[in-house]
N, C-alpha and C positions, 0 to 999 in steps of 0.2 A: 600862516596863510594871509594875504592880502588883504584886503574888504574891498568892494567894488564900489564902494563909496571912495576909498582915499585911490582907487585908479580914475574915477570918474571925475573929482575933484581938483587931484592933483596930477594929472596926466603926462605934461612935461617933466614935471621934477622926477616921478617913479622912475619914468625913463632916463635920466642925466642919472639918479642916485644906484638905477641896478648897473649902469655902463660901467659906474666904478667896480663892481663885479664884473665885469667884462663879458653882461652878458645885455643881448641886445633886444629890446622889451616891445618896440613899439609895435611891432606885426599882431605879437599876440593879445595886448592889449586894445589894438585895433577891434579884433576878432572878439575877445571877450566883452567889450562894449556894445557890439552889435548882436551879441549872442542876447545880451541881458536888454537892448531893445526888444528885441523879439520873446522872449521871457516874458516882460513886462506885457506886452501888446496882446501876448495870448491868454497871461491870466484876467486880463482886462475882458475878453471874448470869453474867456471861462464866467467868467463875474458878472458877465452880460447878461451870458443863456440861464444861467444857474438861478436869476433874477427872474426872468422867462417863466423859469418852470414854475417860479413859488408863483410870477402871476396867474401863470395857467391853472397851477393847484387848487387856487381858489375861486376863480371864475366857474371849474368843472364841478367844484362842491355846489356852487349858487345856482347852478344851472338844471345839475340833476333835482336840487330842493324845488325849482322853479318846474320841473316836469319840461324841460324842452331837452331833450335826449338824443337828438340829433346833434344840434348843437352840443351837445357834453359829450359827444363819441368823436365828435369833429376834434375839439379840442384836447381829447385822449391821444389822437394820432398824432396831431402836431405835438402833443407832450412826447411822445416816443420817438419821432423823429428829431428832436432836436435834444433828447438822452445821446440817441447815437454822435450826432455830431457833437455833443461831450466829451463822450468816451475819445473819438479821434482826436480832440485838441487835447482830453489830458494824455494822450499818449504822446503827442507833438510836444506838450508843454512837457513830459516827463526827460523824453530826450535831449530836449536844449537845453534843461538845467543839468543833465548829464554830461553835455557837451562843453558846457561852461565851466562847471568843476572840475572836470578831468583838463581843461585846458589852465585854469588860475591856480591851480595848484603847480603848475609848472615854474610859477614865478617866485624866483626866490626870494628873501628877508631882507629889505632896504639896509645899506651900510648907514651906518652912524655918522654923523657929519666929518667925525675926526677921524674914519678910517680915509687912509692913504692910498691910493691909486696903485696899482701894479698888477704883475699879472701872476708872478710866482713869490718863493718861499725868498730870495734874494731880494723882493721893495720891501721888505717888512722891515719896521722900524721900532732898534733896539731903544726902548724908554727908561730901562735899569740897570743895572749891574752889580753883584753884588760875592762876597766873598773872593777870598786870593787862590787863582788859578796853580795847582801844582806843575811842580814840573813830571814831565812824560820819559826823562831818561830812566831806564832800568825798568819799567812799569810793563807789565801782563796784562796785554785786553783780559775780558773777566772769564771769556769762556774755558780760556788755558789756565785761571786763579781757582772757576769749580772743580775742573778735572785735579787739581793738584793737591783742593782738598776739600775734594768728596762732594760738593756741596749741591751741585745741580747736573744731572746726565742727559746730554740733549740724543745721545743715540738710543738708550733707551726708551726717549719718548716717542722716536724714529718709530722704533719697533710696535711700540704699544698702540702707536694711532698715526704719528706722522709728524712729518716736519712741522718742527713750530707750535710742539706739545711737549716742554719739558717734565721732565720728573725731578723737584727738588728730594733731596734727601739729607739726612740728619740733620746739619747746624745750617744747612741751605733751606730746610723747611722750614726751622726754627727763628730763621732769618724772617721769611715771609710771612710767618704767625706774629713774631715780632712790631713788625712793620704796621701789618692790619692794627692790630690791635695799639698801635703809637695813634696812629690815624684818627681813630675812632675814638683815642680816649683826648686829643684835641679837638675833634669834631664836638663832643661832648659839652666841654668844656667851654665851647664861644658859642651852646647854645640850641646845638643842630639836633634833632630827635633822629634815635637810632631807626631803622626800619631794616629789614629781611625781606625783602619782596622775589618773585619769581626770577631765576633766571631765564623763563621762556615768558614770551608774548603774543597775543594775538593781530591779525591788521590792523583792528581798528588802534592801538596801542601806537603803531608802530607809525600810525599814519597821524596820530596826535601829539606825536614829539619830531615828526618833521623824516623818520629812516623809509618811510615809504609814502610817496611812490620813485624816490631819490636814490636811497642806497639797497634796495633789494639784494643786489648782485654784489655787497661786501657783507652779506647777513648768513647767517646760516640759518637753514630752512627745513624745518621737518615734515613734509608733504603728508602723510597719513592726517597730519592730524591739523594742517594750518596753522599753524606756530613758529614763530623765530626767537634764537639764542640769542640771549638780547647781546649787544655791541658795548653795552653798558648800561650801569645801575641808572640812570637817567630818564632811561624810558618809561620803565616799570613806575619808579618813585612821582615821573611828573605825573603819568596817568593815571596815578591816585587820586586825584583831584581833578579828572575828566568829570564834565556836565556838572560839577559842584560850583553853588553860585556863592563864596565866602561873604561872613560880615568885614565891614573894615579894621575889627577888635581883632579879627582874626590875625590881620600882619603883624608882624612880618613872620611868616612861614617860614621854619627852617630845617629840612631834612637833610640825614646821614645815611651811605648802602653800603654795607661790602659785598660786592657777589666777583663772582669767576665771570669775563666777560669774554664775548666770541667773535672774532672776525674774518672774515677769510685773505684779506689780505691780498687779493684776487691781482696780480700783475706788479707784485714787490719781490723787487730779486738783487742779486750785490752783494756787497761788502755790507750795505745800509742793514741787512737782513740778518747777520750771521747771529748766534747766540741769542741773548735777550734782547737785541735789538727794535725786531720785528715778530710776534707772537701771534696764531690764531688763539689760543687761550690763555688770559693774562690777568691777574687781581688787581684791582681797584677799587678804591672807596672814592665816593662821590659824593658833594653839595650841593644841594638845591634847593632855592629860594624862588617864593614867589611875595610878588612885591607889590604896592601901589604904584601907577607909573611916575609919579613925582617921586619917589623914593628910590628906582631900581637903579640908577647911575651911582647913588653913593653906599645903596648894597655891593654892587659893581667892584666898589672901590676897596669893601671890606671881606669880600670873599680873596680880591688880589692879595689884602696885606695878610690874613690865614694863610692860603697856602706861598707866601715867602716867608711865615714865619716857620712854617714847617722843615722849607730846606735851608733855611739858616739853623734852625736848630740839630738839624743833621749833619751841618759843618760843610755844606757841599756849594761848592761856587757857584753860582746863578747867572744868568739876564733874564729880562723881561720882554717881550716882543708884544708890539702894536701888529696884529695882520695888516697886511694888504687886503684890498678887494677879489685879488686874483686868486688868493690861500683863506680866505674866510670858509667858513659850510655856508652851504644853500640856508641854513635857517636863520646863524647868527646875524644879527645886528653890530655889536664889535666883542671882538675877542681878543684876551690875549694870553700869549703860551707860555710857558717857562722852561726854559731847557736849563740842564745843567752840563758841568765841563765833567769829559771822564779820560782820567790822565792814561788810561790804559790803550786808549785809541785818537787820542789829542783830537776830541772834535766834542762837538755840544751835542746833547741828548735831548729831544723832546721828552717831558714830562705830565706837564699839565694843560689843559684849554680850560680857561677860565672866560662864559661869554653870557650877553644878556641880549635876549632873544625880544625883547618888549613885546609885543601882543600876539608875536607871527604864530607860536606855540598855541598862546591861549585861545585862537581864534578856530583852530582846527578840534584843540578839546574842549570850545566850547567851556571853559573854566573861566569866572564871571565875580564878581564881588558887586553888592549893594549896596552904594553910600547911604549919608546921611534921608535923603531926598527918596530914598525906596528905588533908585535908579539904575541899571544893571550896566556897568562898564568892564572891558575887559582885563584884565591883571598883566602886569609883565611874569614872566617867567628868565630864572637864571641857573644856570649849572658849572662845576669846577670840579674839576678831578683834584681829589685832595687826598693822598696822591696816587698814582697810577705805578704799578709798582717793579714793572722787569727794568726800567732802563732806572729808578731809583737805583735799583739792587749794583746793575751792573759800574755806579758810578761811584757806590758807596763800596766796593770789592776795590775796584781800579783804583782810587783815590786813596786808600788807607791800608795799601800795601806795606806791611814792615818785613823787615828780615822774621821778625816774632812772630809775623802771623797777619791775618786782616785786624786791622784797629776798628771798636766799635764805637761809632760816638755816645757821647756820655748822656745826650735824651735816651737813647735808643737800651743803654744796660739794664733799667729798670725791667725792661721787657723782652731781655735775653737769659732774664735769672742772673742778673749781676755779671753777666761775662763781661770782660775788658776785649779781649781778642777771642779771633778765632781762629785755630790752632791747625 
């Protein structure tokens, strides 16, 4: 979330910085300007009367000591009458800062100087590339390589719950236990503390990592009880450190989650969608850091080269993507994604977003660090899917098709029990 300090400050640039999001700022900022005049103006009249009373308070005590009792019943009433007109301005002053919040929260997370202008998923700009693209002649998308051996039944999840719920099984399970557990013991290793946290959340959760009041309607919702399946480990993890004010001994913060994450996916349909594609319930492990903000651009930099090390060591062809302004999320600051090639559909896969969100997060959880000076300033906060794992799967099937079998790569055998192939 914004501060009404850097709209009030920097008015022009907010507005030129969210256009490269392509969204158009200055109506509402107008609005929220004028809200927080009249904010201001009324806690001022609150501060007035409230001053009022304590004078009256005590003139009424002097007064009854003094034996003139008229005068101190007189002054009883005007203390009453000017309670009420209290109560009306904190109800005025309750609703304009209602009115103000529900409206700047609307605004989303200034792009980065280096994000690129555009509107869709086609301005984004590829920054890397890396491993040698196979060729796609004789190659099986993955759906037709589960079915052939055994590994994942997308009708059976049909049955069980619905599209876009598969049911892995045997060396297709053993695949995504596999997987998890590669993840997690590289998360480990550069550093990241493991955590299990809930798969469900509460608003306030949801509203302090930026999915609501934004993505409601991609969230699954359990009404009885006010709760959302989280979208991912990110939510849960960053909100572990809502209203916590860190020392600066604390940085750099470095969490790990595997959890099952849920999306509804609400108007994804195509060719884009079939198989592992496009998933309402999909595994992931996740990183997240929080940072000094002198620090978070070359955490930035070191959560990118983790997870490229991850799909080089998986042997799997890569780029690296700069967003556009027009494909960033409402909260990030810059992102960037990693797709890889999968030769069974000859086109690239989204895998990861890797982004650093600078204060926009911490400013809604209210998540704080005290420098040197006893001084409270806000933390950046950053997250990367390290990695996210249906369209892994179906690149590392597609990709390492043999007459023999699927080939496993050689990070990956430790954690299959030694298998070479899967048969």
């Amino acid at each position: 979330m914004l501060t009404i300090q850097t709209l009030r400050e920097n008015t022009d640039f907010v507005i030129e910085r969210l256009a490269v999001k392509n969204f158009d700022a200055r109506t509402k900022i107008e609005e929220i300007i004028k809200l927080d005049d009249a904010r201001k103006a009324l806690q001022f009249e609150l501060n007035e009367k409230q001053a009022e009373i304590n004078a009256l308070s005590k003139e009424i005590g002097q007064l009854f000591q003094a034996q003139k009792i008229d005068e101190a019943n007189a002054a009883k009433a005007k203390t009453a009458e000017i309670k009420e007109a209290i109560k009306e301005l904190e109800n005025t002053f309750n609703q304009t800062n209602k009115d103000l919040n529900d409206l700047i929260v609307l605004l989303p997370n200034l792009p980065h100087a280096s994000v690129p202008a555009g509107k869709t998923a086609e301005d984004n700009e590829t920054v890397k590339t890396g491993g040698e693209i196979p060729t796609s002649e004789g190659k099986l998308p993955h759906w037709e390589l589960c079915e052939k051996y055994n590994l994942i039944d997308f009708e059976l999840g049909n049955k069980l719950t619905g599209s876009g719920f598969p049911v892995y099984i045997g060396k297709g399970a053993k695949l995504q236990r596999a997987l998890i557990a590669f993840f997690l013991d590289r998360a480990e290793k550069a550093g990241y503390t493991e955590y299990m946290p809930p798969i469900m959340v509460n608003e306030d959760s949801g509203f302090g990592t930026g999915q609501l009041p934004d993505k409601e309607g991609q969230m699954y919702y359990v009404g009885e009880d006010n709760l959302y399946l989280i979208p991912t480990a990110e939510v849960p993890v960053t909100n572990i450190f809502r209203d916590v004010i860190l020392k600066e001994s604390d940085f750099p913060v470095k969490c790990t989650a595997y959890t099952p994450c849920f999306r509804r996916e609400a108007g994804s349909y195509g060719k884009d969608v079939r198989g592992l594609n496009r998933l309402h319930q999909f595994d992931k492990v996740e990183i997240v850091r929080l940072e000094k903000p002198e620090n978070s651009y070359a955490a930035l930099e070191e959560m990118i080269a983790h997870v490229e090390n991850l799909v080089q060591e998986l042997e799997l062809p890569y780029r690296i993507l700069r967003l556009c302004g027009g494909d960033m999320s409402f909260t990030s600051a810059l992102t960037y994604d990693f797709e890889v090639f999968s030769a069974g559909q000859s086109r690239w896969l989204e895998v990861s977003s890797v982004s650093n969100f600078e204060t926009f997060q911490a400013n809604r959880l209210k998540l704080r660090y005290k420098d040197v000076d006893k001084k409270n300033h806000l933390a950046h906060t950053l997250n990367g899917s390290a990695l996210a794992l249906p369209r892994i799967v179906a690149a590392l099937l597609e990709n390492n098709q043999t007459p023999e079998g699927i080939r496993i790569p050689k990070a990956l055998q430790p954690f299959m029990g030694g298998s070479e192939v899967i048969f």
